[in-house]
C-alpha positions, 0 to 999 in steps of 0.5 A: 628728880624723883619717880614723880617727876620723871613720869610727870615729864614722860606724861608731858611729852606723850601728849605734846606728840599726840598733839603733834600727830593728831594735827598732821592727820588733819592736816592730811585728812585736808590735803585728800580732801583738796585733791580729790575736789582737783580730780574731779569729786564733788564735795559731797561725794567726798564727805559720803565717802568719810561717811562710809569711813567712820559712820559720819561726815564730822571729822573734827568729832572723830577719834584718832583710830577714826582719822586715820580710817579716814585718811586711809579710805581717802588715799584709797579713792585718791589712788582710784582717781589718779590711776583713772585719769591716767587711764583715760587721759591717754 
């Protein structure tokens, strides 16, 4: 195999994990999203928090850097919730 065709196959296997990567962030972004409606926010509340994140409420338009502000900011909240509920719900 020549130069050409290794690059073509690293090429192919950079993007098949891009692929796999950028579907587990959404599929995380979705799991916060579901917990945070459990602990109790509204769903507007959480899509103005994705606002605050990357500047709007379109996560499938976000870039990757974008997503994975998102799921950042959406742990954050998720960590503030949780440590809320144990604190009252003594």
């Amino acid at each position: 195999m020549n130069l050409q065709g290794v690059l073509y196959m690293i090429t192919a296997i950079v993007y098949r994990l891009l692929g796999r990567i950028q579907m587990r962030i959404e599929q995380r972004i979705q799991q916060l999203y579901k917990k945070l409606l459990k602990l109790g926010y509204y769903p507007f509340q959480v899509q103005s928090i994705i606002h605050f994140a990357i500047g709007n409420s379109d996560v499938e338009a976000a870039t990757a850097a974008d997503k994975i502000k998102v799921v950042n900011v959406l742990e954050d909240y998720e960590k503030l919730a949780y440590n809320f509920s144990l604190a009252y719900s003594k």
